[in-house]
N, C-alpha and C positions, 0 to 999 in steps of 0.2 A: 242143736238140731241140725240133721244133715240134709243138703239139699240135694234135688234129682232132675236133670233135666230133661226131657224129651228130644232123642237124636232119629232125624231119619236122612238115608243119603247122607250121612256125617254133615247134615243142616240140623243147629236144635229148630223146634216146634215150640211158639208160644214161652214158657216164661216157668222157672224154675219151680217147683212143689217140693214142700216137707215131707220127709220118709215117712212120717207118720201118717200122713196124710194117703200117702200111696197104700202103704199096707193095710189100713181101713179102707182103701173101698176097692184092693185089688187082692189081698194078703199076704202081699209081699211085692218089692219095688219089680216091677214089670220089664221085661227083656224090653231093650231098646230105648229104656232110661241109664244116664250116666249120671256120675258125679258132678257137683257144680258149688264152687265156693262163692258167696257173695263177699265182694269189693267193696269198701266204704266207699261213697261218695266224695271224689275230689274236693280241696277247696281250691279255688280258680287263684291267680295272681291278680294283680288290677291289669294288668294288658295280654288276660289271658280270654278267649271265650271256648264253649262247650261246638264240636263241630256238631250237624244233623247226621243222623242220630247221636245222640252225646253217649249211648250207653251202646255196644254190642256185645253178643260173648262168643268167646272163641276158647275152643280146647289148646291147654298149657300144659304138657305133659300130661295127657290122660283124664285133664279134668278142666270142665268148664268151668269160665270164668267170664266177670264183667269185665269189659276194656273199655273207657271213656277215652271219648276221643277229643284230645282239645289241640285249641291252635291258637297261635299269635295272632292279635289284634293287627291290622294295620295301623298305618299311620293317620289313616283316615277316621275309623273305627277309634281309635285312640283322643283322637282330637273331638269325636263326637262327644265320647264320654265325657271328656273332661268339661264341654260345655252343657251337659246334662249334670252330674256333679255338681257345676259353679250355680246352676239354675236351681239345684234343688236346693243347694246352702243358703241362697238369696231368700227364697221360698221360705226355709226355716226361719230364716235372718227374720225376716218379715213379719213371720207366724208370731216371735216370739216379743216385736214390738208392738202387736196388733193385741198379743194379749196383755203385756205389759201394762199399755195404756189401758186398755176396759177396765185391769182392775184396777189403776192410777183413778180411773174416772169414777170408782164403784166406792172410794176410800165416803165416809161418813162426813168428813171436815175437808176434802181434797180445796174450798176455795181458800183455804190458810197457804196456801201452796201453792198459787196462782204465781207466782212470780220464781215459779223453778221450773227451769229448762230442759225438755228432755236430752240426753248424749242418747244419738242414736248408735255410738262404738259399744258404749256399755251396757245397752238399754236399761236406762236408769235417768231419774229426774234427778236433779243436782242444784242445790242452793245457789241465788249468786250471791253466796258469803258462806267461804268455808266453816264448817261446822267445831265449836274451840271444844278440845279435848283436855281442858284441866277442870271442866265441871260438867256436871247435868242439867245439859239444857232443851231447850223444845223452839221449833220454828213459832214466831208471832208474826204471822202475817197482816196485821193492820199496821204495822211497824219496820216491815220488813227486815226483822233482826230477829237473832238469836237471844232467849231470853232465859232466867236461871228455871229448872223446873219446880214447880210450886211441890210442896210436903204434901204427899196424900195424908186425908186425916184417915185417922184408925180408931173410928169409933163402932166400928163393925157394921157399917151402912155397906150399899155398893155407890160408885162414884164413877165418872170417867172425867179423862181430861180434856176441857173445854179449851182448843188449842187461840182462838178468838180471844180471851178474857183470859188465861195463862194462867187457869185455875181449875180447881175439881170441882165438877156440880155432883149433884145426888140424881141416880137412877130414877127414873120415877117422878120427878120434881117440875 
């Protein structure tokens, strides 16, 4: 689609229009419209910003175009950002021990667990007894130990695991 933009006193007018657009409501691109290519939008650096107006167009050999205009942060400007960045991480950092916990707190059996520590590095609750990886086992919180995990029976019931008593009850029971 070819764009057209409105020049008077070689100043464009207002903001570029599609030839089709002209020729519907004029029947052809109108004296005093020129040529004008759209320019993708920059992506900035991180110590780049967009000056006011961030977008002009100025004719380039014959034909309009966007020219964004950007500029170096200062040192100041720089130093801002970075403590808006470090604000907004904390912020995240935050957000995602705030939810963490709710659903730590939303767990079914979470008082079996009563004796695990949040790491606020990893946001994660952590046994104080690492967890042995040569079997299957399940926290016993009235024991504060790791215990073998009980056999589900398969007698085609539903069951869940009753982490208290280190055994499977029947749904419904």
């Amino acid at each position: 689609m070819n764009l057209y933009i409105q020049v008077k006193n070689g100043q464009p007018i207002n903001h570029p229009a599609f030839e089709d657009n002209l020729i519907q409501a004029f029947g052809l691109v109108p004296e005093g419209w020129e040529p004008f290519v759209r320019v993708e939008h920059p992506t900035l650096e991180w110590n780049q910003a967009f000056e006011e107006p961030h977008v002009v167009y100025d004719n380039i050999n014959g034909v309009w175009t966007d020219i964004f205009q950007i500029r170096e942060l200062t040192a100041e400007e720089q130093e801002q950002k970075r403590e808006r960045q470090k604000a907004q991480e904390l912020e995240f950092h935050q957000k995602a021990i705030d939810d963490y916990k709710a659903w730590w707190a939303s767990l079914r059996q979470r008082d079996n667990f009563a004796a695990w520590t949040f790491n606020e590095e990893t946001i994660q609750y952590e046994p104080p007894i690492p967890r042995p990886t040569d079997r299957e086992v399940i926290w016993h919180g009235a024991s504060n130990s790791w215990v073998d995990r009980p056999i589900k029976p398969e007698d085609g019931k539903q069951y869940q695991l009753d982490f208290y008593t280190s055994s499977w009850v029947e749904v419904g029971q």
